[in-house]
N, CA, C and O atoms as a MOPAC input file, in Angstrom:
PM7 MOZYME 1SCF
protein

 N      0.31200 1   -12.78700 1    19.70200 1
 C      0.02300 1   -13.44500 1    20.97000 1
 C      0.19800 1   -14.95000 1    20.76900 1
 O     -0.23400 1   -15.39400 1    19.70500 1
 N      0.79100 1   -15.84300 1    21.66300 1
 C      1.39600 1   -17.20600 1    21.25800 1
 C     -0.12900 1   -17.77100 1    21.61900 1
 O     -0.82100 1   -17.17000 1    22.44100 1
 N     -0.57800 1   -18.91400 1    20.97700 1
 C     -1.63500 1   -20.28800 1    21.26900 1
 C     -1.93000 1   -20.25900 1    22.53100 1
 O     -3.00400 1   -19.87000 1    22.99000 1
 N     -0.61400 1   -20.83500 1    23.40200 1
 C     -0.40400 1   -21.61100 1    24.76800 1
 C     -1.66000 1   -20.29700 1    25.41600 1
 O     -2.65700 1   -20.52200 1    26.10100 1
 N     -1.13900 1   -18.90600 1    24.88700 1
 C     -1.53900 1   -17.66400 1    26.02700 1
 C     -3.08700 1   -17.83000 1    25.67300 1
 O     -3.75000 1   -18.07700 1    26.68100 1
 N     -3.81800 1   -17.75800 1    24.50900 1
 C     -5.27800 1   -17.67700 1    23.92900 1
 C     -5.69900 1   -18.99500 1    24.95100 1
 O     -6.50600 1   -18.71500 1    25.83600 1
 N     -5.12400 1   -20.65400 1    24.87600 1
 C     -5.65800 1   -21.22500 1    25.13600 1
 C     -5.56000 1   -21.28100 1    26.52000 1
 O     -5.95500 1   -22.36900 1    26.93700 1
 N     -5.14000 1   -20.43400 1    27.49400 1
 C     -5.10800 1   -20.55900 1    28.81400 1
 C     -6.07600 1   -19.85900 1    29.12500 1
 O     -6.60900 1   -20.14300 1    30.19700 1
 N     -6.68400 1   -18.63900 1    28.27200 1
 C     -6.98700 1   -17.61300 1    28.54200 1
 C     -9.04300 1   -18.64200 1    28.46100 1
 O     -9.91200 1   -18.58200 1    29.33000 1
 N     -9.07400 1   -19.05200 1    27.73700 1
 C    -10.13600 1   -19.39400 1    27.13700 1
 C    -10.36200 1   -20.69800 1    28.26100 1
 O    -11.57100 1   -20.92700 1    28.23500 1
 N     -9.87000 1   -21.39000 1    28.97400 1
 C     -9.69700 1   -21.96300 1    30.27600 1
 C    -10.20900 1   -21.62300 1    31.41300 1
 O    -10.93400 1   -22.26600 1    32.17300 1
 N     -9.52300 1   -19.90300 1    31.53400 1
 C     -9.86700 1   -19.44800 1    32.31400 1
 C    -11.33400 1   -18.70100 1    32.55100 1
 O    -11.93900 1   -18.60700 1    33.61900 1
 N    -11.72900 1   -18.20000 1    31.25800 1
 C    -13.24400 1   -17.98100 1    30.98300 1
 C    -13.93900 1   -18.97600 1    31.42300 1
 O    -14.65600 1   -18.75900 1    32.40000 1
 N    -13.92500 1   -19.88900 1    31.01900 1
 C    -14.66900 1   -20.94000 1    31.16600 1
 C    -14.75100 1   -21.23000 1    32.58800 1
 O    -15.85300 1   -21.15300 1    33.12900 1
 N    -13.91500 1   -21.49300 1    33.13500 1
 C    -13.94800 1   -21.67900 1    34.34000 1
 C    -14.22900 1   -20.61600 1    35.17900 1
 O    -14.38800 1   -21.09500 1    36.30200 1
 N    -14.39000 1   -19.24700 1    35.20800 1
 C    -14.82700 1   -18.14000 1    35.80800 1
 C    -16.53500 1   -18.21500 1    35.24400 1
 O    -17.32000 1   -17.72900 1    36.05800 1
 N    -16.93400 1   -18.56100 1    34.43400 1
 C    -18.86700 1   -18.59600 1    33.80700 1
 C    -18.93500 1   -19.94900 1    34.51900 1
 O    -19.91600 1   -19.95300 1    35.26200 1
 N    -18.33300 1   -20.96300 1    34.56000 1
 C    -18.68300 1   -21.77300 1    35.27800 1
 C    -19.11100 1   -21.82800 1    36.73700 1
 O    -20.19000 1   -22.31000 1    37.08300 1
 N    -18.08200 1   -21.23300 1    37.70700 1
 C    -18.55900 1   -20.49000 1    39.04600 1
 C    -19.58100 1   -19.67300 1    38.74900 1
 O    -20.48300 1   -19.94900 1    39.54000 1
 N    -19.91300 1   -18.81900 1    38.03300 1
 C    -21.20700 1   -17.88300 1    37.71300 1
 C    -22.23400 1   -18.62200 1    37.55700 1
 O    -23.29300 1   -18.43200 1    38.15400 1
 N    -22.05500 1   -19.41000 1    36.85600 1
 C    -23.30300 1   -20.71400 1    36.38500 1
 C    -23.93500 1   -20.95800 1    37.46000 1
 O    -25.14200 1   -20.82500 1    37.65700 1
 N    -22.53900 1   -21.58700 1    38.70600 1
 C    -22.87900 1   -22.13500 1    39.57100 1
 C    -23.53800 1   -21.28700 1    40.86000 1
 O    -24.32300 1   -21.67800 1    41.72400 1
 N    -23.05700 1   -20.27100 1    40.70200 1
 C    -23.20400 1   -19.53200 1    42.37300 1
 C    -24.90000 1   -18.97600 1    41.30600 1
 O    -25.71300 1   -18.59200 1    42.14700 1
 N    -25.40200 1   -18.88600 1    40.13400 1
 C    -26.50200 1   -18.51300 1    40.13200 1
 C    -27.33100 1   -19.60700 1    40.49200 1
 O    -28.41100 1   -19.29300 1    40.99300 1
 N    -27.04600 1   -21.01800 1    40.33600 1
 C    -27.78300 1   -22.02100 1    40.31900 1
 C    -28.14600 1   -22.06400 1    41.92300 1
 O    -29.21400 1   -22.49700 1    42.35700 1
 N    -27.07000 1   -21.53900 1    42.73500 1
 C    -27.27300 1   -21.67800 1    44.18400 1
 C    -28.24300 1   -20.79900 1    44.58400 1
 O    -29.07500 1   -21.11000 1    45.43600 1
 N    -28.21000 1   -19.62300 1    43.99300 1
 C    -29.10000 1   -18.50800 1    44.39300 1
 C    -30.67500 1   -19.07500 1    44.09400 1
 O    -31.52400 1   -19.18200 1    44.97900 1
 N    -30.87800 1   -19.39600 1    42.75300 1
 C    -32.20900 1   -20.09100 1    42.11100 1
 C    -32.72000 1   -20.79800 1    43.32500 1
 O    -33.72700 1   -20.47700 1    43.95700 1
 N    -32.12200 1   -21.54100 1    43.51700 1
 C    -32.71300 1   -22.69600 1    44.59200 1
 C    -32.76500 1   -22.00900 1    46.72400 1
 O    -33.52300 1   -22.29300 1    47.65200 1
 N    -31.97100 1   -21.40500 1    46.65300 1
 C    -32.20700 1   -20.62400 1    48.01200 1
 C    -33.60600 1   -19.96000 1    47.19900 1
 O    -34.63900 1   -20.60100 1    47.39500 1
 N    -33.70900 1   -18.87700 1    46.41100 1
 C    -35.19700 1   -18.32100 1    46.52400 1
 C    -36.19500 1   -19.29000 1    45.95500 1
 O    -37.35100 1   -18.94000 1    45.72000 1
 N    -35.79300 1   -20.39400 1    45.75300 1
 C    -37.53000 1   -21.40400 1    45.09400 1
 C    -37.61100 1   -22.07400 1    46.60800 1
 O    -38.75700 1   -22.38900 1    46.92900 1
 N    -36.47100 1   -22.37200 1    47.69200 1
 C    -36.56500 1   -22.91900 1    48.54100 1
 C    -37.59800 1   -22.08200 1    49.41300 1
 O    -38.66200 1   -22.61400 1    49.73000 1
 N    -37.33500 1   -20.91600 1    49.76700 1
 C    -37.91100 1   -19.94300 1    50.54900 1
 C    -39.33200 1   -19.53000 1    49.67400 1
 O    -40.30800 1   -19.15700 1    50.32500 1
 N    -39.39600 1   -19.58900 1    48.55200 1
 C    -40.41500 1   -19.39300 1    48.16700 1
 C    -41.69400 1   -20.51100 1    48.32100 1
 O    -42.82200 1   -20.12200 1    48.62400 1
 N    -41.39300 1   -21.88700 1    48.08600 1
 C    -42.11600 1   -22.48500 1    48.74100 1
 C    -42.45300 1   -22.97200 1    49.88300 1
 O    -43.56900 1   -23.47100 1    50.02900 1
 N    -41.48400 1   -22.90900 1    50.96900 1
 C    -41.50000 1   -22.97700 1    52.02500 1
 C    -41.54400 1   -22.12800 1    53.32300 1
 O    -41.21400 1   -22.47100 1    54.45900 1
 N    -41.99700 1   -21.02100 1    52.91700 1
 C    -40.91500 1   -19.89400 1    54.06400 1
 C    -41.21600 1   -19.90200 1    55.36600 1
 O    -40.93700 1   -18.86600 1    55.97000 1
 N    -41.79300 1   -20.92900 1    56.08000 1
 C    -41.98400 1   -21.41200 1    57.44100 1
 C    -40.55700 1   -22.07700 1    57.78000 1
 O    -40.05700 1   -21.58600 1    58.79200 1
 N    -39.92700 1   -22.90100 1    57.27700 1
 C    -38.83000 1   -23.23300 1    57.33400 1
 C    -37.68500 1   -22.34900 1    57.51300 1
 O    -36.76500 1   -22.53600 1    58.31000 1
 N    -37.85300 1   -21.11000 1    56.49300 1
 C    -36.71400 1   -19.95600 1    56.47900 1
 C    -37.02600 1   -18.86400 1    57.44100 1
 O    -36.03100 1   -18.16500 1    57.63400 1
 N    -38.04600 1   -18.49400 1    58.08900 1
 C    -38.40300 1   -17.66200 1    59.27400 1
 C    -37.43600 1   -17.32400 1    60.29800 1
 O    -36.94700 1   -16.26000 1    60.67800 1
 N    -37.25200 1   -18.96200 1    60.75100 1
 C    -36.16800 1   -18.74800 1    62.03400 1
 C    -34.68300 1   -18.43900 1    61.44000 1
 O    -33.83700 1   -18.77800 1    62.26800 1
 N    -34.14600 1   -17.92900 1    60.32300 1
 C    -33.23500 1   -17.24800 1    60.11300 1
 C    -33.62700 1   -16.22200 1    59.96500 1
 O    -33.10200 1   -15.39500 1    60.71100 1
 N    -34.77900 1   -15.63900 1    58.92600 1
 C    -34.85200 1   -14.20600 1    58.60100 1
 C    -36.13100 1   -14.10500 1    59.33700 1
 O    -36.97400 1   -14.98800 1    59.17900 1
 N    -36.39700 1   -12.89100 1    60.29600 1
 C    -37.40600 1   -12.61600 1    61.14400 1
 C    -38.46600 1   -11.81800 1    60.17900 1
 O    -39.67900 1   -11.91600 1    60.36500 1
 N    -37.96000 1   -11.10600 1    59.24400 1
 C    -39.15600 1   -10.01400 1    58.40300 1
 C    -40.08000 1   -10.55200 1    57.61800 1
 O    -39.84800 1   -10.63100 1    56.41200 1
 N    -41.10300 1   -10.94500 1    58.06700 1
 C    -42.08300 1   -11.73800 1    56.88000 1
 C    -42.76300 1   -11.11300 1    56.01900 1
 O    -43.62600 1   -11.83400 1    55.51800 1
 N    -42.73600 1    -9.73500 1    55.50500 1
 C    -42.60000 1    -9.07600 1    54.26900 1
 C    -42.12600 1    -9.12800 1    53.38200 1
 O    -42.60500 1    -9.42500 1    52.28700 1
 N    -41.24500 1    -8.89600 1    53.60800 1
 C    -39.55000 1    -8.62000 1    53.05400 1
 C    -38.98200 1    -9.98900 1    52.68400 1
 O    -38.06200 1   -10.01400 1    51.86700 1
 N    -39.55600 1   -11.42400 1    53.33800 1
 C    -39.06000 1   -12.45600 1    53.38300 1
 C    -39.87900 1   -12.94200 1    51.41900 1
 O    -39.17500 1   -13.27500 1    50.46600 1
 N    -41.23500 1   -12.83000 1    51.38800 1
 C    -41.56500 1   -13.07900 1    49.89400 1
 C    -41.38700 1   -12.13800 1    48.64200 1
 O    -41.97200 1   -12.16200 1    47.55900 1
 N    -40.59700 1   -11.46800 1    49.02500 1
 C    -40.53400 1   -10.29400 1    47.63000 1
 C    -38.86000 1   -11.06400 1    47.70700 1
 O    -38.42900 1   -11.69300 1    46.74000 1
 N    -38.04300 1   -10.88700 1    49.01000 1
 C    -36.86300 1   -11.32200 1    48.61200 1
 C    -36.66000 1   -12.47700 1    48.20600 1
 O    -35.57100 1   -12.91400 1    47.83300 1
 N    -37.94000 1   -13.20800 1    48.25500 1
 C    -37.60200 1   -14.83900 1    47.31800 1
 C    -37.60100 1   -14.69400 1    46.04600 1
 O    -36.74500 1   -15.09000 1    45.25600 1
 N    -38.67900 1   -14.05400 1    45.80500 1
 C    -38.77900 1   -14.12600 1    44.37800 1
 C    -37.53200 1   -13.45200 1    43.51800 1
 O    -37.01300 1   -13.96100 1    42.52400 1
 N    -37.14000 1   -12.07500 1    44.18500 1
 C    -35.69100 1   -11.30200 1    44.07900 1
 C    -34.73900 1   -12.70100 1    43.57100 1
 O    -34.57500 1   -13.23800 1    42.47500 1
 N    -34.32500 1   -12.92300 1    44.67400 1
 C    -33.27700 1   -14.51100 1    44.66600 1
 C    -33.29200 1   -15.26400 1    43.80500 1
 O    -32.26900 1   -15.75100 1    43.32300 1
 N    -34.67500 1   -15.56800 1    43.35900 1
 C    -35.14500 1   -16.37300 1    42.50500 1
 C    -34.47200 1   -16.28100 1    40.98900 1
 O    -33.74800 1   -17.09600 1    40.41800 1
 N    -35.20800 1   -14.38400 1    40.33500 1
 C    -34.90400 1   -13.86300 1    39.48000 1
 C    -33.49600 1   -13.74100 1    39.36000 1
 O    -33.14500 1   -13.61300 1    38.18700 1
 N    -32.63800 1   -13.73900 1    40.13400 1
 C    -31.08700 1   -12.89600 1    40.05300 1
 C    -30.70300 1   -14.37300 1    39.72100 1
 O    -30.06000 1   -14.32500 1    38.67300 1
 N    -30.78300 1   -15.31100 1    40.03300 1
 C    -30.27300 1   -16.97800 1    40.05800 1
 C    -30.22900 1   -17.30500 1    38.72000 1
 O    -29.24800 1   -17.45400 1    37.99100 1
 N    -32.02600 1   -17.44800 1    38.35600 1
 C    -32.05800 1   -17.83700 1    36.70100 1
 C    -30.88400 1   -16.79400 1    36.01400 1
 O    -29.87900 1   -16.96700 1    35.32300 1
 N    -31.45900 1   -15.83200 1    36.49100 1
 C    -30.22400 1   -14.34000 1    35.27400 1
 C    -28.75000 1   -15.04900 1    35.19900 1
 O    -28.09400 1   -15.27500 1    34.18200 1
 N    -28.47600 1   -15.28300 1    36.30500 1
 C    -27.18800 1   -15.34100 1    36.64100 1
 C    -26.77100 1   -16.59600 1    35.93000 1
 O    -25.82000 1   -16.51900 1    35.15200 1
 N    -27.52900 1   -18.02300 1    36.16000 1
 C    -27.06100 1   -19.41300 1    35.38600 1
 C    -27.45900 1   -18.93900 1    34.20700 1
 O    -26.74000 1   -19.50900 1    33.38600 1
 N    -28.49100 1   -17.92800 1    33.41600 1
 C    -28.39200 1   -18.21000 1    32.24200 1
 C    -27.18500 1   -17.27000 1    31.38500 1
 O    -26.98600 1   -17.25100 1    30.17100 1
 N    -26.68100 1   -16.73500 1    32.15300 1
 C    -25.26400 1   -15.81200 1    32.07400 1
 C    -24.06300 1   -16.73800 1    31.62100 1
 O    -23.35400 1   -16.72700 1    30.61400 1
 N    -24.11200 1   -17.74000 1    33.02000 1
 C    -22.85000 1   -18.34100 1    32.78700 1
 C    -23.19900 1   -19.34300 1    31.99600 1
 O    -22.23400 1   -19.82400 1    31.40300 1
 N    -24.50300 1   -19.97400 1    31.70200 1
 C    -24.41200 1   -20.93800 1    30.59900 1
 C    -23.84200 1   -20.23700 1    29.63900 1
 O    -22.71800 1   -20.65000 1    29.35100 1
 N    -24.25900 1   -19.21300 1    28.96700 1
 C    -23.78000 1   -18.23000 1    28.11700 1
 C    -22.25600 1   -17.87700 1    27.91800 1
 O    -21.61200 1   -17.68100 1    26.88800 1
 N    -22.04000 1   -17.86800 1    28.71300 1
 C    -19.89800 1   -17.24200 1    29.18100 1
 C    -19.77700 1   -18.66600 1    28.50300 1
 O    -19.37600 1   -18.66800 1    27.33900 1
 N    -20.08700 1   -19.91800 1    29.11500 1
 C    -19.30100 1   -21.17800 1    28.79400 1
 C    -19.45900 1   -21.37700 1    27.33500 1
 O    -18.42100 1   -21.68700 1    26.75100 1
 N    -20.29900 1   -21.28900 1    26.77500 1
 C    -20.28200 1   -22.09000 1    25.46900 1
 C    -19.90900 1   -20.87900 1    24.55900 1
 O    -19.48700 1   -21.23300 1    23.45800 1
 N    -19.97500 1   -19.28100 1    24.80100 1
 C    -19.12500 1   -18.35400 1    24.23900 1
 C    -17.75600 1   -18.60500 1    24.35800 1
 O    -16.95000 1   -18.46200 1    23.43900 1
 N    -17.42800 1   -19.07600 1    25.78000 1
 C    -15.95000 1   -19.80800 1    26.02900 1
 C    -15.18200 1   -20.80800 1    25.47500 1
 O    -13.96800 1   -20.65400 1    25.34000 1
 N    -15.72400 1   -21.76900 1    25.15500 1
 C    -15.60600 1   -22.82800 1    24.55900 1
 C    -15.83300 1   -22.75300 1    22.93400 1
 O    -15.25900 1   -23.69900 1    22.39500 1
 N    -16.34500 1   -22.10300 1    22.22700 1
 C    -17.07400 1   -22.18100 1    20.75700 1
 C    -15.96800 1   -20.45700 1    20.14800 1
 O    -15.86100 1   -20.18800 1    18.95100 1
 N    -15.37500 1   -19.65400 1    21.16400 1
 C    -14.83600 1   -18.58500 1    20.93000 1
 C    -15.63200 1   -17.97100 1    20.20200 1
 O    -15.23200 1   -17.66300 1    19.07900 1
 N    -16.91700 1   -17.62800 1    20.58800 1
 C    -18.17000 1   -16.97200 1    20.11400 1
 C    -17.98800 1   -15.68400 1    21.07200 1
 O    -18.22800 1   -15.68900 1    22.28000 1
 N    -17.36600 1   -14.21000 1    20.07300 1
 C    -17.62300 1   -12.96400 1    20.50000 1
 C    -18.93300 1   -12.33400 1    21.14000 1
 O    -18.96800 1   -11.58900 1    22.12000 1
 N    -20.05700 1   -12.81300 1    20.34400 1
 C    -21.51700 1   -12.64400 1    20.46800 1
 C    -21.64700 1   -13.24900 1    21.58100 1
 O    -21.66900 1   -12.34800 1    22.41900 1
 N    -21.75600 1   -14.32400 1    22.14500 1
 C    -22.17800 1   -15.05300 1    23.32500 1
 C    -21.20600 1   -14.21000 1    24.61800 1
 O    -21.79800 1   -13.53200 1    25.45800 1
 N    -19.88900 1   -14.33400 1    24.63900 1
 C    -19.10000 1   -13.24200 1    25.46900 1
 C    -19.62900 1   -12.06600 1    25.94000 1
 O    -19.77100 1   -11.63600 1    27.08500 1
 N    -19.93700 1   -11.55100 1    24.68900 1
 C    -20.69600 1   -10.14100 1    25.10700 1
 C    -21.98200 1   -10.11700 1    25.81300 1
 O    -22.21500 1    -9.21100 1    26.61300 1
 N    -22.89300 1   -11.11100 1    25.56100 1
 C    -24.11700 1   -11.17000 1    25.93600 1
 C    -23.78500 1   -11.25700 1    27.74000 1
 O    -24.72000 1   -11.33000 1    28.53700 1

């Protein structure tokens, strides 16, 4: 397999855990938002049950998710099999 192909490839990781990083970081903060506030988030979501379990949900999937793609990136970058897999 030629360099050019590994090092495009390893580019492209990176930059795919990076969007992951990011779209978890977005999620984190929609459920800490709603979690401390959820008078604010009401007039979108009407179910006020359903509205504090799904924060905390949001919450959990966010951290998982940025600490994923922190993970992808520096497996990406360091060409760490172990971190990839994780």
């Amino acid at each position: 397999v030629p360099m050019g192909v590994l090092s495009c490839v390893k580019y492209l990781m990176f930059i795919f855990n990076v969007l992951v990083f990011a779209g978890g970081t977005c999620l984190a903060g929609v459920g800490l938002w709603v979690a401390v506030d959820p008078a604010g988030f009401q007039d979108i979501v009407a179910a006020k049950p359903v509205l504090s379990v799904g924060a905390y949900l949001l919450l959990a999937v966010g951290i998982a998710l940025s600490l994923l793609g922190f993970l992808g990136c520096c497996g990406a970058l360091r060409r760490s099999r172990p971190l990839l897999l994780a």
